[in-house]
Residue, then its C-alpha position, 0 to 999 in steps of 0.5 A: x500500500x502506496x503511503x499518503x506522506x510519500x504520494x505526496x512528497x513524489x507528486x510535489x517533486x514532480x509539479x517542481x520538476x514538470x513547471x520548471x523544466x523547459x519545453x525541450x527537455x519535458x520528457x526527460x527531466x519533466x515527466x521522470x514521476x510518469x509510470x508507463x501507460x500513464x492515464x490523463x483525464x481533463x476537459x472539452x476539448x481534450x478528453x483522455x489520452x494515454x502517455x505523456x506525449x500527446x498531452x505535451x503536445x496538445x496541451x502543455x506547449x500551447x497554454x505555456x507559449x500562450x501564457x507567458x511566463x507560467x506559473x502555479x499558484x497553489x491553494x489547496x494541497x493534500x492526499x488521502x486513500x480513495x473512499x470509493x475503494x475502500x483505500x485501494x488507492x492513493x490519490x493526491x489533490x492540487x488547487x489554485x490557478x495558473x497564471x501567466x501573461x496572455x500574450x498569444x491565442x489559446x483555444x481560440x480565445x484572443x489574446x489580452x496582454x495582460x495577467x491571466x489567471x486559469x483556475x485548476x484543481x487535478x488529481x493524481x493517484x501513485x501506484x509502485x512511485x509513480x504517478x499512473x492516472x491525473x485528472x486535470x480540470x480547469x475553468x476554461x469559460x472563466x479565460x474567455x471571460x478575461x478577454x472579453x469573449x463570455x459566451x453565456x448569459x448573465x450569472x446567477x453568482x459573482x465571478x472573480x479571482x477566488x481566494x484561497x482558504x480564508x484560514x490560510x492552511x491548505x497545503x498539507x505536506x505533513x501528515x495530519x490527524x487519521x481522526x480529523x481525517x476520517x470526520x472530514x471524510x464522513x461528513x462529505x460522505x453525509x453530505x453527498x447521501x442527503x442531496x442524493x435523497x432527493x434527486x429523484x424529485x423533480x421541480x421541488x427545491x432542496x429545504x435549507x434544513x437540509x444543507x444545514x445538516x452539513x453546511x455552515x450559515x456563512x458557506x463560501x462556495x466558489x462555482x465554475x465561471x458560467x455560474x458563478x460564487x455564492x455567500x451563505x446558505x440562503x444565497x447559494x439556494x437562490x443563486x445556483x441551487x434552485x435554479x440546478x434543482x428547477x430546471x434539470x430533471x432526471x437526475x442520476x448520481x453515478x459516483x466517483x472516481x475518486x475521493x479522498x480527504x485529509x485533516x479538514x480537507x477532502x475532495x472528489x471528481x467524477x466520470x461523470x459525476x452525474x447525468x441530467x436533462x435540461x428541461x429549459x432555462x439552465x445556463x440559457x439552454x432549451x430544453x433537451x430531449x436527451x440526458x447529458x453528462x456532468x463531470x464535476x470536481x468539488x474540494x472542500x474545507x471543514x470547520x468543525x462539524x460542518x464544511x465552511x468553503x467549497x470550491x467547484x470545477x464543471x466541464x461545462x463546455x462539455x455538457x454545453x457541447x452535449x446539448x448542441x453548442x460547441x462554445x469554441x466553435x462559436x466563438x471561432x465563427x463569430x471572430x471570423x465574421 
């Protein structure tokens, strides 16, 4: 069995080593922490790729020559043994932002010549030393809100640059308490099984009582661009909950990949997480006849028996994609008129 402090301490030494080596030598100096076969998962328009090579190529190389001068900023950092295995796997979970100076289109989406920042959170898990399987997702709506090419209505939360922890302690490199741990890990766990409980009810809203089980009053949660943050309990039904609740039906929890959780840390991401069918309204779409997918990533922070801060990655141009729209497609149509 792979040991928490050693999965981490490989990842760490692999993200200094993958940041900081030079696009000529990647796969020599870069990806060393690699095993063979690799698995790579991450967003529209990427997907999943086996082996470094064409994650270099595809990717990395073009977001570092389109942000200049990359760097990770990370918020949040910590590993644990997979719950949906029952502790088969070790997996890790980075959290921040990439930032760099847009200097050249990326995806499309033109260029600023300024600051850009690009939220992440990606999940590693290590096997024998080496990092066999990542999922990397990012806000990839939130970069063309930065240049000015937004592509969606108007949202029902706020968007900015979010903050980190507010008690500023989100980077585990050291081991932490197996009791901290396993509280944080029930209480996620509690908290998944009473929205499950009502999935199945279409067009009612979730009673706030409800989240208060698990949810502090003054929760911070931090949704992907599209969507937007909200404050508070009452604000975050009104702002994105009622409106998830009201206009998708049909929906399915399929469970985890992964999900892990260390001292008052956790987190999981799905593949897909859930399926819906958008019954009109949500994120300006029409209704649809078919049910989409939606992989999510969420990263939590707890306060003692209740979690205080969320902070929440869609692929929302994926399951924008499902329903007919190709957001990089449009904005490519529109650029060239």
């Amino acid at each position: 069995m792979t040991n928490i402090c050693d999965a981490k301490a490989l990842v760490k030494q692999h993200m200094a080593d993958f940041d900081q080596t030079s696009d000529e030598q990647w796969m020599e100096l870069g990806c060393q922490a690699l095993g063979e076969g690799f698995k790579w998962r991450s967003m529209h328009p990427f997907y999943e790729r086996t082996g470094i090579e064409s994650v270099i190529s595809d990717f990395w190389r073009p977001l570092r020559k389109s942000l200049r001068h990359l760097q990770r900023r990370e918020d949040v950092f910590f590993g644990g043994e997979n719950d949906v295995d029952q502790g088969a796997s070790v997996w890790t979970c980075s959290m921040g932002h990439f930032v760099g100076l847009f200097d050249e289109d990326w995806l499309g989406i033109p260029r600023t010549g300024r600051m850009a920042h690009l939220r992440y959170a990606e999940f590693m898990r290590v096997e024998n030393d080496k990092i066999v399987e990542s999922a990397l997702f990012f806000d990839l709506i939130g970069v063309m809100q930065q240049a000015g090419v937004y592509p969606l209505p108007p949202m029902t939360g706020s968007y900015f640059i979010y903050p980190g922890p507010r008690t500023h302690d989100g980077v585990l490199d050291t081991s932490q308490s197996s009791a901290e741990t396993q509280q944080t890990i029930d209480l996620i766990n509690r908290m998944i099984a009473d929205l499950d409980s009502i999935n199945h009810l279409t067009g009612t809203k979730c009673p706030p009582e409800l989240l208060a089980r698990s949810w502090h009053e003054d929760m911070c949660w931090y949704g992907p661009c599209g969507i937007g943050a909200s404050y508070t309990i009452e604000r975050y039904q009104a702002q994105h909950q009622h409106p998830f609740r009201l206009n998708l039906a049909d929906k399915t929890y399929n469970g985890h990949v992964a999900r892990i959780a260390e001292g008052h840390y956790g987190g999981f991401f799905g593949w897909a997480n859930l399926s819906n069918r958008n019954t009109g309204g949500f994120l300006g779409l029409p209704e649809a006849a078919a049910s989409s997918e939606m992989r999510v990533v969420d990263v939590y922070r707890r306060d003692g028996d209740k979690l205080a801060e969320n902070w929440v990655f869609i692929d929302l141009p994926y399951y924008l994609k499902q329903q007919g729209l190709d957001i990089l497609e449009r904005m490519s149509d529109l650029r060239g008129r």
